[in-house]
N, C-alpha and C positions, 0 to 999 in steps of 0.2 A: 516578482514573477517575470520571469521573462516571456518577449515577444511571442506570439505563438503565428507569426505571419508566416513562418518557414515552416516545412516539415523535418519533422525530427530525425533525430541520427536513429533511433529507434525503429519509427515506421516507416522509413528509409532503407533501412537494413532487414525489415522483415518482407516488404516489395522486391528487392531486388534479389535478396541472395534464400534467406529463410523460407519461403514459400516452397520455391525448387527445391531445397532440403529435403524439406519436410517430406514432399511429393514422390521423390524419390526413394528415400529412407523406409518410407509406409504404404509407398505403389498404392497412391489414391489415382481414382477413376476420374475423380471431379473434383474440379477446383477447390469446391465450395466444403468438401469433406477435412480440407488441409485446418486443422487447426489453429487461432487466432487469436488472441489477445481483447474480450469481451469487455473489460471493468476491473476497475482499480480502487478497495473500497478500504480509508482512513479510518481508523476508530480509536478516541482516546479516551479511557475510562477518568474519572475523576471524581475519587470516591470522598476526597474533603470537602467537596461541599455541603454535605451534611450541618457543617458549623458555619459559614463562609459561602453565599451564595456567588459574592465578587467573582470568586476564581471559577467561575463556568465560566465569565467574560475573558477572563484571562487565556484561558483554556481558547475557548473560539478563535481569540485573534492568532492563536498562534497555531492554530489548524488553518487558517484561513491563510496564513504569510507562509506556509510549506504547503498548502493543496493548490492554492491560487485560486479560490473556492469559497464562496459563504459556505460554514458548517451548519449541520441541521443540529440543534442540541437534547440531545436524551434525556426524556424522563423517565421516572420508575414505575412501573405497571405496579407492581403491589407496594404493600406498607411490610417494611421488613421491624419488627422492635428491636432485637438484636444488634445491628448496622445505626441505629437513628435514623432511619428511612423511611419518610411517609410518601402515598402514593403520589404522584407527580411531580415532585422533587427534579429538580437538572441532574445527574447522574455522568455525563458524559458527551460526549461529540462524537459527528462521524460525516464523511464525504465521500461520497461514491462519483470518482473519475471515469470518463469514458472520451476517445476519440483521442482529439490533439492532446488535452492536458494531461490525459492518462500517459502517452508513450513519453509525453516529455516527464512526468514524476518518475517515469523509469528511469530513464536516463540519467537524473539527477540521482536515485535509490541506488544505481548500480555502480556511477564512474564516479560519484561526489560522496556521499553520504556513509555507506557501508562500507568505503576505505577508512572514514573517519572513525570508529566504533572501536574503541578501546579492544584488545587482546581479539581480535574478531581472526576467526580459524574459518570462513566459510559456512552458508546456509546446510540444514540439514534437510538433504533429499528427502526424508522419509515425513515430510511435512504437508502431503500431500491427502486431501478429503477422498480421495476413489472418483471423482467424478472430475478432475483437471483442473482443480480447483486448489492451490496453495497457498498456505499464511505463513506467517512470520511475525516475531515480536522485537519492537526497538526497543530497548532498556531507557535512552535518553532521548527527547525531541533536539536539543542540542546538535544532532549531528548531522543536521541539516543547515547549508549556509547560510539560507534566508533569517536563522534566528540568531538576532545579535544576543549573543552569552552577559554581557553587563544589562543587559535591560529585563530580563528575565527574574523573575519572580520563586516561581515554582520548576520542578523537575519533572517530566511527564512522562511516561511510558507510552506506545502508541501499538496497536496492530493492523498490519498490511496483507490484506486479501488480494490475490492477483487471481481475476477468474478468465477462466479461458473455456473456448468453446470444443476442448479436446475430449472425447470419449473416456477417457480414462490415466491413471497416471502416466503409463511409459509414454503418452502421445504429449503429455502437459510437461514433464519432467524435457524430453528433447525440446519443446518448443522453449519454455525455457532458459536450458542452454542454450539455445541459438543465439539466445539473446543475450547472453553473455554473464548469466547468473550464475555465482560463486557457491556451486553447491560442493560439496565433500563426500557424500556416500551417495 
């Protein structure tokens, strides 16, 4: 993980230039109306542990070498008999980023990682909860650099919440883009 003594090109760019954007774009009255980048929240399901309790450690370390973050690790609230899941069982991981390490996993999400993504056309805009809140899914953790590919184990899918303090999607969708997010529709 890198340094976090500096501030980001991220929250650098939303200081200087994004703010005013915004302001302008949406003729806010008050600073504080301007939409913001709230929480950054990791979640990677890990549904083989069922046979295999090891790979929830496996799983952790390698949320915790892309979050720069101890993960919290998920248990299962019911007993499913279907899945082989009894209540309490590890199930999954997740980290909820906020401040410095949240704009710099952006950073990393947008100019490093999502260029790396096999056949990748851009995020789809319409991925948006109504409330300025957007996710997205990684097919592979792999496509982050912090994970060395020979020492890996298992292959992991993860999903990425970005929540924002916007009103609603057109105000989260531009904040967004300002930020230099590869959306398509």
């Amino acid at each position: 993980m890198p340094d976090l003594a500096y501030t980001s090109r991220s929250r650098q760019m939303y200081q200087e230039n994004i703010r005013a954007k915004l302001q302008e774009q949406f003729s806010y009255k008050n600073e504080m109306q301007i939409p913001r980048l709230e929480k950054v929240v990791l979640n990677m399901g890990v549904g083989e542990t069922t046979g295999d309790t090891k790979i929830i450690n496996s799983a952790a370390s390698a949320m915790e070498t892309i979050a720069g973050q101890k993960p919290v690790i998920i248990k299962a609230k019911k007993s499913v008999a279907t899945f082989k899941l009894r209540e309490g069982m590890p199930i999954g991981v997740k980290v909820t980023l906020r401040r410095d390490r949240m704009y710099e996993f952006i950073d990393r999400l947008i100019y490093v990682a999502l260029p790396r993504v096999r056949d990748f056309r851009g995020l789809n805009g319409k991925s948006f909860d109504g409330n300025g809140n957007f996710a997205m899914g990684i097919k592979e953790h792999i496509v982050f650099p912090e994970i060395d590919y020979d020492s890996i184990d298992h292959m992991w899918g993860m999903d990425v919440i970005v929540c924002t303090s916007a009103e609603n999607n057109e105000e989260a969708k531009a904040l967004l883009t300002e930020f230099q997010f590869p959306f398509v529709n």
